[in-house]
C-alpha positions, 0 to 999 in steps of 0.5 A, spaced: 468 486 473 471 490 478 479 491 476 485 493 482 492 495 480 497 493 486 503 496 487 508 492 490 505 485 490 511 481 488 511 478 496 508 478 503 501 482 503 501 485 496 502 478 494 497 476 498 492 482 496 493 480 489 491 472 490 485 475 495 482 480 488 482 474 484 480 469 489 474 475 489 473 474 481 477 481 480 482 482 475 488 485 478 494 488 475 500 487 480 507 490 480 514 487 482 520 490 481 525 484 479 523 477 483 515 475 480 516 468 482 509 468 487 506 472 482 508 466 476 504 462 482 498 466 481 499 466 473 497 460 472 490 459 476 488 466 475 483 464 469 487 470 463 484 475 470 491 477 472 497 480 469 504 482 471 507 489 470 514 491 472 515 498 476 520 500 480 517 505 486 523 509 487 525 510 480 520 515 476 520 513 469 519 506 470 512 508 473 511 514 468 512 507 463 507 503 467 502 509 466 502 509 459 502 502 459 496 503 462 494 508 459 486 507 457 484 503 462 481 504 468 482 500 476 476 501 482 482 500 486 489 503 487 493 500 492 500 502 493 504 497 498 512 500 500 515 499 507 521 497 509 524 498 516 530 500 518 534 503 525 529 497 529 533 497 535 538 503 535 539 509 537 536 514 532 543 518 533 546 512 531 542 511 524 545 512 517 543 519 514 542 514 508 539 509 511 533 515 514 533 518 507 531 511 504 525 509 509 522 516 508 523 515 500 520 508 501 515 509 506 513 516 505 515 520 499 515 515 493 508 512 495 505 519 494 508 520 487 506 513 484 499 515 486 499 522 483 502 518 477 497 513 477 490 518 478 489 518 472 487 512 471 484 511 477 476 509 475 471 515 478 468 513 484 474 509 486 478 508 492 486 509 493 489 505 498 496 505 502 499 501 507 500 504 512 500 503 519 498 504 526 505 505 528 504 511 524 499 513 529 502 519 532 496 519 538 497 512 540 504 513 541 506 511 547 512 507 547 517 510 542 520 504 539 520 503 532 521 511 532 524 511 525 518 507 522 513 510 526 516 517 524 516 514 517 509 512 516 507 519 520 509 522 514 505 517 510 499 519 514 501 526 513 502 526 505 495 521 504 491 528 508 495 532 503 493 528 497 486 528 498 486 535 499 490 536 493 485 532 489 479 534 493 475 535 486 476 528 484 470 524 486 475 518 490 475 514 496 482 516 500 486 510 505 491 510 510 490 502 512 493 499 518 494 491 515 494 489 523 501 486 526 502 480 520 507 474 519 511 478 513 518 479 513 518 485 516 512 482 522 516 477 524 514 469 525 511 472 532 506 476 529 499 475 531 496 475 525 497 470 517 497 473 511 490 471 509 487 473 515 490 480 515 488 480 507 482 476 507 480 484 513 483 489 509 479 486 503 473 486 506 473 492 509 476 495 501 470 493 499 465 495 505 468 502 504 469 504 496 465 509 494 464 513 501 469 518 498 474 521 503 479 518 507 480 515 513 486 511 517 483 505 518 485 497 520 483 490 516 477 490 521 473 496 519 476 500 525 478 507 524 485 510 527 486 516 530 491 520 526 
């Protein structure tokens, strides 16, 4: 039985990645912070494949928790689901410096540490998976809005290439995965896409992709993004 770890499962698309795997015969270990009602939901129809797990992505030694919790056990997939927007809409001089220390952390910084915490039980030949995004493009960036995001998720795109430098002698499939524009909190109630048919993509395109090794900035349709 294939086993995925998703970091940051409690709503939206991690919720939705979590319920896909399972749906998929996968065992899935998900993490929320505090709120675990949607994941309770899952619970009970999972069939003993799902469990909770609580981990706070910008607090180390609660992942340093989580790993040793974990240690012993190996996942095909680790996928690390963080991103908040802030700033939407406002001039970046107008932008708290703690609210850009926030989105950095959140979006960029702290993803790449969970990873590095977390290889170690990462099976070999299996595949980590950010969420990205294709605002984090910087050569598809032609209009500007979202800078502070899209700045974010740039710096995300940045460190994934770093970390896959890093552990270039680790037999690993590396990705930065752009979900498409979906009705979450964060997409808003216009967005093109449902949750299912964003997590329905970026699960088949997971599994078209493990054990290719490398990396890549790819959407839920397989498709690849420039950097």
């Amino acid at each position: 039985m294939k086993r995925a770890l998703i970091i940051g499962a409690s709503r939206g698309l991690g919720l939705g990645l979590a319920g896909e795997h399972l749906k998929r015969g996968w065992h899935v270990t998900a993490t929320a912070r505090d709120d675990r009602s949607g994941l309770d939901a899952l619970l009970t129809k999972s069939g003993g494949r799902l469990v909770l797990e609580t981990a706070d992505i910008g607090k180390p030694h609660t992942v340093a928790a989580l790993a040793d919790r974990l240690e012993g056990q190996a996942f095909d997939l680790l996928f690390l689901n963080a991103g908040i927007m802030t700033g939407r809409g406002v001039p970046l001089a107008d932008v708290p410096d703690g609210d850009i220390v926030n989105i950095f952390l959140t979006n960029a910084i702290n993803p790449v540490r969970v990873a590095d915490v977390l290889l170690p039980r990462v099976a070999k030949g299996g595949t980590v998976a950010f969420m990205s995004s294709i605002l984090g493009s910087i050569g598809t960036n032609d209009d500007g809005r979202a800078e502070l995001y899209r700045a974010s998720k740039a710096a995300l795109n940045s460190l994934i290439r770093s970390f896959r430098a890093r552990h270039a002698a680790v037999d690993l499939t590396v990705l930065a995965v752009h979900p498409g524009v979906v009705r979450t909190a964060m997409g808003g109630p216009g967005a093109p896409l449902d949750i299912e048919t964003s997590v329905t993509g970026v699960s088949d395109m997971l599994q078209t992709r493990a054990g290719t090794g490398g990396q890549a900035f790819v959407d839920y349709r397989n498709q690849i993004i420039p950097w």
